[in-house]
C-alpha atoms as an extended CHARMM CRD file, in Angstrom:
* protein
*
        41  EXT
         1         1  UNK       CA              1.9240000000       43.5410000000      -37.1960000000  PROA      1               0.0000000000
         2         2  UNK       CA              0.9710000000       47.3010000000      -37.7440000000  PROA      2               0.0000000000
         3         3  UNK       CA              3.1430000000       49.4620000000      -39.4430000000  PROA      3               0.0000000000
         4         4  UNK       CA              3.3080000000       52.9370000000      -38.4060000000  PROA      4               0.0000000000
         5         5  UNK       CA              4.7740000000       56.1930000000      -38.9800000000  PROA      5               0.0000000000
         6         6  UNK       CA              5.0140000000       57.1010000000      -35.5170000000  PROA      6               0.0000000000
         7         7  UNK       CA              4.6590000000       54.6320000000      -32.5330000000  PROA      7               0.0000000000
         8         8  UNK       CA              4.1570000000       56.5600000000      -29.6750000000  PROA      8               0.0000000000
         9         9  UNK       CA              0.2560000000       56.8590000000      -29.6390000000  PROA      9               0.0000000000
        10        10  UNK       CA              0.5340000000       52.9500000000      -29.9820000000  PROA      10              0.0000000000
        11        11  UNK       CA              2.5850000000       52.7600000000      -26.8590000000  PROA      11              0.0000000000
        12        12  UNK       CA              0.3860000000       53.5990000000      -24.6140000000  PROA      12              0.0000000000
        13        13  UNK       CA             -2.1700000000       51.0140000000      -25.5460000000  PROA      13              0.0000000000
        14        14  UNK       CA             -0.6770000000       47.8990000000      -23.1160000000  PROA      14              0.0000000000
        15        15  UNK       CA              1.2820000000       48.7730000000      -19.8800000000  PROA      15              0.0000000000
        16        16  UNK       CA              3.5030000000       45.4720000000      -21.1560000000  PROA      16              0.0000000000
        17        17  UNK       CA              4.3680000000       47.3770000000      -24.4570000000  PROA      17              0.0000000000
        18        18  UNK       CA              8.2520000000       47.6980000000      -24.8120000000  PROA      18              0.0000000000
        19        19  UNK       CA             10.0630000000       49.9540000000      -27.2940000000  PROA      19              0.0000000000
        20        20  UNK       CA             12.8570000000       47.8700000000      -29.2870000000  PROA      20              0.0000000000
        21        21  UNK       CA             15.4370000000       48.8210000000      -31.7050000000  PROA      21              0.0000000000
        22        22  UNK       CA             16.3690000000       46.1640000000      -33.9720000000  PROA      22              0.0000000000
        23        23  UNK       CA             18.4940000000       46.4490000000      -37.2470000000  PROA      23              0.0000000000
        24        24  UNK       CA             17.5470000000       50.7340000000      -37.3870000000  PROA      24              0.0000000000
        25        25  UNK       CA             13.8530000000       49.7580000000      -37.2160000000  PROA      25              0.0000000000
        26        26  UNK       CA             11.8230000000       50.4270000000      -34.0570000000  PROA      26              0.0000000000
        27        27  UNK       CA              9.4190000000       47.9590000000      -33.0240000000  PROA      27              0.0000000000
        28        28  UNK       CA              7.1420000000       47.9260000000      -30.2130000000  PROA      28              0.0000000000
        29        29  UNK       CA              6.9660000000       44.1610000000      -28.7290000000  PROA      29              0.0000000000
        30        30  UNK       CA              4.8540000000       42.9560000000      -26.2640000000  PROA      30              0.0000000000
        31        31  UNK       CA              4.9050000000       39.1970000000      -24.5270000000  PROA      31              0.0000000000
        32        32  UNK       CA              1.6480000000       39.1310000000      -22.4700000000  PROA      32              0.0000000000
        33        33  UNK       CA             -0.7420000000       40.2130000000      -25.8660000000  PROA      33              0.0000000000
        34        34  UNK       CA              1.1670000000       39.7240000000      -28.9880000000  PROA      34              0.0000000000
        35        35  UNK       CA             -1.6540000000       41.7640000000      -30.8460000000  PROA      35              0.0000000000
        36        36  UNK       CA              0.1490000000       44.8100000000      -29.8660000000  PROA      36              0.0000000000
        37        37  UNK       CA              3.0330000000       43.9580000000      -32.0610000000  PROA      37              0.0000000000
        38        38  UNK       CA              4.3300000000       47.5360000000      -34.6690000000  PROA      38              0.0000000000
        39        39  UNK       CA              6.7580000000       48.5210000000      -36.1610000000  PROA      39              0.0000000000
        40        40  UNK       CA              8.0210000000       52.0560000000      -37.3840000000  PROA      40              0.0000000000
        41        41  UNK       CA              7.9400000000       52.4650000000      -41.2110000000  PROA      41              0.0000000000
């Protein structure tokens, strides 16, 4: 998992990249290529 201070240049990297808030830490998630996987931080 990548840790990032911003996540939207990441976002665009996998049409299947979803934006997820868990616990007031954003995380990008992504089922079809679990490479993708960030969080904000």
């Amino acid at each position: 998992m990548k840790i990032r201070n911003s996540l939207k240049a990441l976002m665009t990297r996998h049409r299947a990249n979803k934006l997820v808030r868990r616990r007031g830490r954003v995380y990008i998630i992504n089922k079809v290529d679990k490479r993708y996987k960030a969080r904000q931080g």
